[in-house]
C-alpha positions in Angstrom: 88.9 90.1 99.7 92.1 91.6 99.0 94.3 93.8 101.0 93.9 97.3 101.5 96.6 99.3 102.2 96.2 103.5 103.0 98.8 106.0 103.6 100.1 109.2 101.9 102.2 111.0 99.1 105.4 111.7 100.6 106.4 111.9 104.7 108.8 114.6 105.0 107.5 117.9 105.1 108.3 120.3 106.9 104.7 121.3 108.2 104.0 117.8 109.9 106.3 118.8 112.3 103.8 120.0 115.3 100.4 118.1 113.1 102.1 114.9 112.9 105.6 114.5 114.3 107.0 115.9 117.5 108.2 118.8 117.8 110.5 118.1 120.2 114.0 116.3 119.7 115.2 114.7 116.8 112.6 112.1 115.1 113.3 110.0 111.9 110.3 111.0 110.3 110.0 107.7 108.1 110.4 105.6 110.9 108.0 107.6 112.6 105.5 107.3 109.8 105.6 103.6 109.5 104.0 103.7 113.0 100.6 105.4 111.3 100.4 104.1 108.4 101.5 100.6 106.1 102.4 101.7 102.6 104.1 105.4 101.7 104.2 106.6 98.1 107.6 108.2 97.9 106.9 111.7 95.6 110.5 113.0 95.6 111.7 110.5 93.0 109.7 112.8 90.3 111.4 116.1 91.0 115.5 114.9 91.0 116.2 110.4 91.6 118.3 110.3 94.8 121.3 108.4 95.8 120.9 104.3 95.3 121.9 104.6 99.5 119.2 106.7 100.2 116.9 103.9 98.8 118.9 101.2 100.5 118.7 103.2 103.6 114.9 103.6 103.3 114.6 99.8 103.1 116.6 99.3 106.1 115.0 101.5 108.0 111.5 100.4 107.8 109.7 97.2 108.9 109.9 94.3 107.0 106.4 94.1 105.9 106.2 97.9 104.8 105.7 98.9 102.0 106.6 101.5 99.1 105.7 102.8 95.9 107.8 105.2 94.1 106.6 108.0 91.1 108.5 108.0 87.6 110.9 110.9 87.4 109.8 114.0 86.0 112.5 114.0 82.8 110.7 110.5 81.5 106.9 112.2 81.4 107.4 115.7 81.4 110.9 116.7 79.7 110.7 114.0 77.1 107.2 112.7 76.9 107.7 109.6 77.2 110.1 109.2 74.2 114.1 108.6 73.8 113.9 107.5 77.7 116.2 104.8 77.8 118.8 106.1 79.7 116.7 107.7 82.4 114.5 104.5 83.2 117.5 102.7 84.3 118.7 105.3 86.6 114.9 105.0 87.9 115.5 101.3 87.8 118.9 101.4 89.7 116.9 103.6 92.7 114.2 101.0 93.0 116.5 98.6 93.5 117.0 98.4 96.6 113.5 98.7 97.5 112.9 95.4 95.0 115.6 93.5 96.4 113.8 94.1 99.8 110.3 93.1 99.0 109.1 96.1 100.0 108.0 98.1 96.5 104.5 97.7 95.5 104.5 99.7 92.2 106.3 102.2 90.5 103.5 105.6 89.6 103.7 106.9 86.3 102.1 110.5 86.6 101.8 112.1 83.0 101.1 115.6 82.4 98.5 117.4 81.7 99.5 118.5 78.4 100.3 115.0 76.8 97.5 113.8 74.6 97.2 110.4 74.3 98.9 108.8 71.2 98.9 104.6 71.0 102.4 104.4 69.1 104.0 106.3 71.4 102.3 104.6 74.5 102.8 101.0 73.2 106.6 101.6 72.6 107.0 103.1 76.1 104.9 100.2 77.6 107.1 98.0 75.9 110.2 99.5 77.3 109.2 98.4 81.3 110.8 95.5 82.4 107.0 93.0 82.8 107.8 91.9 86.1 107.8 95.6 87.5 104.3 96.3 88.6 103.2 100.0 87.1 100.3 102.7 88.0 99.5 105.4 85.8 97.7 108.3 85.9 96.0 110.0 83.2 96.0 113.8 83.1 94.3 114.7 80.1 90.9 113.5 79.1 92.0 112.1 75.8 93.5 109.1 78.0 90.1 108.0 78.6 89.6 106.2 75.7 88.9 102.7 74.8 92.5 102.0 72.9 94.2 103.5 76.2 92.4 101.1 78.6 93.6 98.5 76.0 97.2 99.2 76.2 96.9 99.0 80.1 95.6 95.9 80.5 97.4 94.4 78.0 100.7 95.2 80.2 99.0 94.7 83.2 99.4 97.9 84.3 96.9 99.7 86.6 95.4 102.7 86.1 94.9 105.0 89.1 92.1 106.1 89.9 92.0 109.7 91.0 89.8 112.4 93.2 90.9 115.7 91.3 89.0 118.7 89.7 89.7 117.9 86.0 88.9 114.1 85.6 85.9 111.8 86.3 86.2 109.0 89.2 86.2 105.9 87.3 86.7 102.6 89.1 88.8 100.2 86.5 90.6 97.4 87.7 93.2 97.1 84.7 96.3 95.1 86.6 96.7 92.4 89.4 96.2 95.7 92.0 94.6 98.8 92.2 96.0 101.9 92.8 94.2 105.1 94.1 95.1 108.8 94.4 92.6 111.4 96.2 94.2 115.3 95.2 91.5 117.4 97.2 89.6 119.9 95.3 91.2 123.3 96.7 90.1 126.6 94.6 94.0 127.5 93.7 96.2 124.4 94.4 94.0 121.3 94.3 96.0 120.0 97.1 95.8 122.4 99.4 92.3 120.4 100.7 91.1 118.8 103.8 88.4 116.4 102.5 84.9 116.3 104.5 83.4 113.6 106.7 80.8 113.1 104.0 83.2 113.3 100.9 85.6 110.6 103.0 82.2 108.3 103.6 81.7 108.6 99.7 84.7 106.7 99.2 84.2 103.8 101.8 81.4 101.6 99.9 84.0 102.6 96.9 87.3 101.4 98.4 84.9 97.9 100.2 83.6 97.2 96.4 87.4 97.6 94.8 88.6 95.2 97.4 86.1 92.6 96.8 88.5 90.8 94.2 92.0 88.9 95.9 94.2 92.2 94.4 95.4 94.6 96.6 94.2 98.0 96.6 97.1 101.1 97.3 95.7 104.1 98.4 97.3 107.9 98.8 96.3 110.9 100.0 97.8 113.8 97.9 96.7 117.0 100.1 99.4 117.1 102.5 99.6 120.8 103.4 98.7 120.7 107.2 98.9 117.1 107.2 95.8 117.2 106.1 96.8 113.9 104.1 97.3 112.3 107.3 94.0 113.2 108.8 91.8 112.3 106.1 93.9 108.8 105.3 93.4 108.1 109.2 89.8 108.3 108.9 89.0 106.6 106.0 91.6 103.6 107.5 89.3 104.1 110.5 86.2 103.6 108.4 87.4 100.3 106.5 87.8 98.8 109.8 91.4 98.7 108.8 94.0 98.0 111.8 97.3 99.5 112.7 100.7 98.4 111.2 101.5 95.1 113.4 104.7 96.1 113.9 104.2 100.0 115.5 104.3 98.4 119.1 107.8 97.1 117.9 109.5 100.3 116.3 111.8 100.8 118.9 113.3 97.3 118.1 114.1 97.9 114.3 117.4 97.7 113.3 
């Protein structure tokens, strides 16, 4: 059975402060959250790629078998679709460096928009541009991605695709790469994010998530819907429900360097 590893999108916001956090005194919030939860996806790298020391800080501050996975910048899949990206995948590179270097990053998301049908030149050259021994998940926003030539391309590179809870796009469970990569949005009316997920809706995904991690590949879960901290709720019980124990290490925080 492979590994099963569930956290959230991103872990500083200011509304986990009170939920989540304490909201009391000053409290690393990452060093915090690797006492809840094994694996983070870090979200921030889409909107603007920070500093190569925040990265290397990141990795220093967290145990040594945590994990990350960080989400392609916004101006590689939204500005320029993919195309003409050279320069900005090895700034994204450069960031993940660190995180490489360390062990500690489990795949790199790929988040296309909406808007971008799905065109096989165009996808082959970009899949041709990632270096083969970064591991890859990508998400499909547009149905046109769901197409026998698409699921080619992805397991020809060995990429994963994710497989998503969200309004627009049916859950389908394809294993595509050596891991499996999962994404649950919520279904709110306005924001689909803005969602805590049921007790029943959670239980759905249980025999789901067992069945993925039947094969030796790890399986990378995220909860999306962190307004509240819902994300942290729902990824708590459904760690609860696969039997799935603590970090080892929480016991130990106060002894990381």
């Amino acid at each position: 059975m492979g590994e099963i590893r569930i956290g959230t999108s991103g872990w500083d916001y200011p509304e986990w402060v009170g939920p989540v956090y304490p909201r009391r005194g000053s409290t690393d919030k990452l060093r915090y959250y690797t006492q809840l939860f094994p694996i983070v996806e870090v979200n921030s790298t889409f909107y603007r790629l920070p500093p190569v020391s925040v990265a290397e800080s990141w990795a220093r501050r967290t145990p040594a078998q945590f994990r990350f996975t960080a989400k392609f910048p916004q101006t590689i899949t939204h500005d320029k679709r993919l195309v003409n990206v050279a320069d900005e995948l090895r700034a994204f590179l450069r960031v993940l460096e660190p995180l490489r270097a360390a062990g500690k990053l489990s795949a790199a998301l790929l988040q296309l928009p909406p808007s971008l049908p799905f065109e096989p030149s165009t996808v082959r050259s970009f899949y041709e541009s990632l270096p083969p021994d970064l591991p890859v998940a990508v998400e499909f926003r547009e149905p046109s991605w769901l197409s026998p030539p698409s699921f080619e391309l992805l397991r020809e590179f060995r990429l994963a695709y994710v497989i998503v809870d969200e309004p627009h796009l049916p859950v389908r469970l394809e294993r595509t790469a050596p891991f499996v990569y999962v994404r649950w949005h919520g279904h709110g009316a306005s924001i689909w994010y803005d969602y805590l997920y049921s007790k029943p809706e959670i239980e759905a995904w249980v025999p789901r998530i067992r069945a993925l991690a039947q094969a030796p590949e790890p399986v990378y879960g995220f909860f999306n819907n962190h307004f509240r901290g819902d994300a942290v709720a729902n990824a708590r019980t459904i760690s609860e429900r696969l039997e799935l124990p603590p970090p080892p290490w929480s016991a130990r925080l106060d002894r990381l360097g």
